[in-house]
C-alpha positions in Angstrom: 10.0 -8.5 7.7 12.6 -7.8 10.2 12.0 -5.1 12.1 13.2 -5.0 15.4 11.1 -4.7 18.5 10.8 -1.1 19.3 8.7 -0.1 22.8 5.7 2.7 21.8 6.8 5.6 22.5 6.9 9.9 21.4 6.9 9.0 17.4 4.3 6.3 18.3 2.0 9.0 20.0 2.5 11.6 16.9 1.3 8.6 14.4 -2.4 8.2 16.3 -2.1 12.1 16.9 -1.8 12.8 13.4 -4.3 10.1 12.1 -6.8 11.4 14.2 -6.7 15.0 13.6 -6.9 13.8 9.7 -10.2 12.2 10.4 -11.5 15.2 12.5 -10.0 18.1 10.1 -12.4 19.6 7.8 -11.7 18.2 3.8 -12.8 17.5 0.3 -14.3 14.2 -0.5 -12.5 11.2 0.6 -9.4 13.4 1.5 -10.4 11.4 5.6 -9.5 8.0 5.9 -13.4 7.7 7.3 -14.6 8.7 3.9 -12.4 6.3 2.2 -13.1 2.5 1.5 -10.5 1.7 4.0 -12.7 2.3 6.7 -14.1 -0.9 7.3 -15.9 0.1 10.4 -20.3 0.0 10.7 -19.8 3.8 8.8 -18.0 2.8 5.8 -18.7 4.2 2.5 -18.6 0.9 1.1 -20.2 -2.5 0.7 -17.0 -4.1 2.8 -17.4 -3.1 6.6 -17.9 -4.3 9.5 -20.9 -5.2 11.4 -20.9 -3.5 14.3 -17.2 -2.0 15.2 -17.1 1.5 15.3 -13.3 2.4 15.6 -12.3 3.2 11.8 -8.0 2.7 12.4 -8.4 -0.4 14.2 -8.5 -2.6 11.2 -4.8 -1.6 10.3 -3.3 0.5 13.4 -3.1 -0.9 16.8 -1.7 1.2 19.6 0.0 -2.0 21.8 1.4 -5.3 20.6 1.9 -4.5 17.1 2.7 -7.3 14.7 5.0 -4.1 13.0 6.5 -2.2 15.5 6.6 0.9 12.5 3.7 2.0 12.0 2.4 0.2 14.8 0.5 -2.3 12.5 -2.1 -4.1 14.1 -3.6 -6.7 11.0 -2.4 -10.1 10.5 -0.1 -10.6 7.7 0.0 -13.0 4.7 1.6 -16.0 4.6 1.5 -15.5 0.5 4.2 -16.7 -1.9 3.8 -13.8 -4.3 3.8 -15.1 -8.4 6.2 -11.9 -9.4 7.5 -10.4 -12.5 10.7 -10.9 -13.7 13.5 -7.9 -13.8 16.5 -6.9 -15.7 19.7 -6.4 -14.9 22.2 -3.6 -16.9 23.7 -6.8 -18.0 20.7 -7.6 -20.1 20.0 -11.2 -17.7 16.7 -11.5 -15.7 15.6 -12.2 -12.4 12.2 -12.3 -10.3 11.7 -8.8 -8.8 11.7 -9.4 -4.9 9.0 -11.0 -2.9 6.6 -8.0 -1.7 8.3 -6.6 1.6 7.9 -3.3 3.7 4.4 -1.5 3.4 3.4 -3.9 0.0 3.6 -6.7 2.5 1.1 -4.5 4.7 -1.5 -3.9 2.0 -1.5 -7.3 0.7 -2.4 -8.6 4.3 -5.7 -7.2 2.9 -5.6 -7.4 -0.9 -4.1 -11.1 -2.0 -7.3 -12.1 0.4 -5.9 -15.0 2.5 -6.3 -13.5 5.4 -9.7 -12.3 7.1 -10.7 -8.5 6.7 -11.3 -8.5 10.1 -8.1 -10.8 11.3 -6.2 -8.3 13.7 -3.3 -9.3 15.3 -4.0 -9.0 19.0 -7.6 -9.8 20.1 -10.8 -11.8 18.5 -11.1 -10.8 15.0 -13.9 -8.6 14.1 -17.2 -9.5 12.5 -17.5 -8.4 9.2 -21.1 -8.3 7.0 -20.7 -10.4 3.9 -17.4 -12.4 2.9 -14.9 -12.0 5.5 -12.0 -12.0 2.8 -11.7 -10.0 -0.3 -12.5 -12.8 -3.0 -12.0 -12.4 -6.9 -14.0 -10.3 -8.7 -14.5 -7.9 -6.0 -12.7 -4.4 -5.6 -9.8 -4.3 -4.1 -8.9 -7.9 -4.7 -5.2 -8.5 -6.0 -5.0 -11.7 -5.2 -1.3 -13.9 -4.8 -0.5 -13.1 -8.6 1.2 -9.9 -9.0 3.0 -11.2 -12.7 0.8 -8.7 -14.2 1.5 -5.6 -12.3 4.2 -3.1 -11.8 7.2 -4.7 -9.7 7.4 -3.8 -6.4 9.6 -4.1 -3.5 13.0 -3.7 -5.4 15.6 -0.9 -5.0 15.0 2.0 -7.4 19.0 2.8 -9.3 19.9 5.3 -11.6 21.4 2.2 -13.6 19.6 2.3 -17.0 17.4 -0.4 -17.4 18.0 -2.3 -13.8 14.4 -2.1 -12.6 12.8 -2.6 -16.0 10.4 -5.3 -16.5 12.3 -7.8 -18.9 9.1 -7.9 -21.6 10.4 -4.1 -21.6 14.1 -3.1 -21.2 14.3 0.5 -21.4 11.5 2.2 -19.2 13.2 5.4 -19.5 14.0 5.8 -15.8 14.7 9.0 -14.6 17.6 10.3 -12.5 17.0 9.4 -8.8 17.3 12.3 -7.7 14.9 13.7 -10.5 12.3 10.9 -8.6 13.3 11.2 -5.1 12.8 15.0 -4.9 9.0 14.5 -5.9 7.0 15.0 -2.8 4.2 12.7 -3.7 5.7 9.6 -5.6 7.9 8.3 -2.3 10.1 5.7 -2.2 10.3 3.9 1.2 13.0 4.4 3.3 15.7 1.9 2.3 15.0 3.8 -1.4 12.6 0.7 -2.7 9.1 1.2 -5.0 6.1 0.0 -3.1 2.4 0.3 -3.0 2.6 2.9 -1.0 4.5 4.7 -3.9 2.1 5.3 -5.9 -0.8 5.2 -3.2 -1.8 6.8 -0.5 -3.7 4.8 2.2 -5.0 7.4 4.2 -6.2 9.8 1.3 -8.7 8.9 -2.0 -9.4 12.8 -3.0 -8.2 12.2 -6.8 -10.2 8.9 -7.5 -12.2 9.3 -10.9 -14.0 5.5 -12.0 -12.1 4.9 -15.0 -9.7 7.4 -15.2 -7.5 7.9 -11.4 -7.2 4.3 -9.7 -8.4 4.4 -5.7 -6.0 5.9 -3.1 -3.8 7.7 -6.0 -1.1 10.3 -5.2 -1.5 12.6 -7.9 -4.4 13.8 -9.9 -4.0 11.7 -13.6 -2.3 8.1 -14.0 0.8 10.0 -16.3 1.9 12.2 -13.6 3.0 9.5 -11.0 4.2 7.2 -14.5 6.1 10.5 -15.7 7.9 10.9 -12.2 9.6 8.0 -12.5 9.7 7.4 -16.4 10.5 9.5 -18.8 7.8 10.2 -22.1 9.4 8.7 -25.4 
């Protein structure tokens, strides 16, 4: 990504502010990052954690040296060339979607499991119990094979049909205004569809084991498909 150096300053501040009063506010069930499989610290929920580092934002969030300036992002990134599905144009021709940029490129530092849980950017990586990577078959792998799954990383137009899947032409996209005025379902900032979309990192209070994926924004799997696409 090319994001330019930026020094840590007020906004920087407000980000560790904000993530630490979520993990010390008073919530539902996995509403705190610390209750959430993403923290891979000694007290994590899950089997994946580490074995004896104790600060839960450390894995991801790093307060100096970032290897993201925005939002100060402290894990090593993939190296990954990303298999990717195709995408249509309103001409009817198709395309690869992009490779995985902006926060998608983030998550999969984790998830296409080439790089070490505990691999952080600045500093000796952190022991983890168990694998160090995320390998297949266990949760949260994705893997470097993304044909399968909802494009990400491309711009999202009111043209009919220009960020359909091509096995699929007409998705029914909405208006983008109709999808850019949800607050939940957000677009990143340059107006593309990422991970980050449709999940929320911080947050797992609607997950239901075969029913609501992890980290979902909204409470059922049609209401972040129906804010984007419209039922036929």
């Amino acid at each position: 990504m090319n994001t330019p150096h930026r020094s840590v300053g007020p906004a920087a501040a407000g980000l560790f502010l904000w993530l630490a009063a979520g993990l010390a506010a008073p919530a539902g069930a996995q509403q705190r990052v610390a209750d959430t499989l993403h923290n891979l610290s000694v007290s994590g929920p899950g089997q994946v954690r580490s074995v004896s580092e104790t600060e839960v934002c450390k894995f991801c969030h790093i307060p100096h040296s970032a290897v993201v300036p925005h939002p100060l992002w402290g894990h090593t990134l993939s190296s990954a060339e990303y298999r990717v599905p195709d995408l249509t144009s309103p001409s009817g021709g198709t395309a690869p979607a992009p490779q995985p940029d902006g926060s998608s490129r983030l998550c999969l530092s984790c998830h296409d499991g080439t790089v070490a849980l505990g691999d952080i950017g600045s500093g000796r990586p952190i022991p983890m119990a168990g694998p160090q990577r995320l390998t297949p078959g266990r949760p949260g792998y994705i893997g470097t094979d993304l044909s399968g799954s909802h494009p990400i990383s491309f711009v999202v137009t009111d043209a009919a049909g220009a960020s359909s899947p091509a096995e699929d032409r007409d998705m029914g996209l909405r208006p983008l205004a109709s999808i850019t005025a949800d607050p939940d379902v957000r677009l990143d900032a340059r107006g593309k569809m990422q991970c980050t979309t449709c999940h929320d990192p911080h947050s797992d209070r609607f997950y239901e084991k075969g029913k609501v994926p992890h980290f979902w924004v909204k409470p059922t799997v049609q209401e972040v498909c129906i804010t984007c696409h419209a039922l036929r």
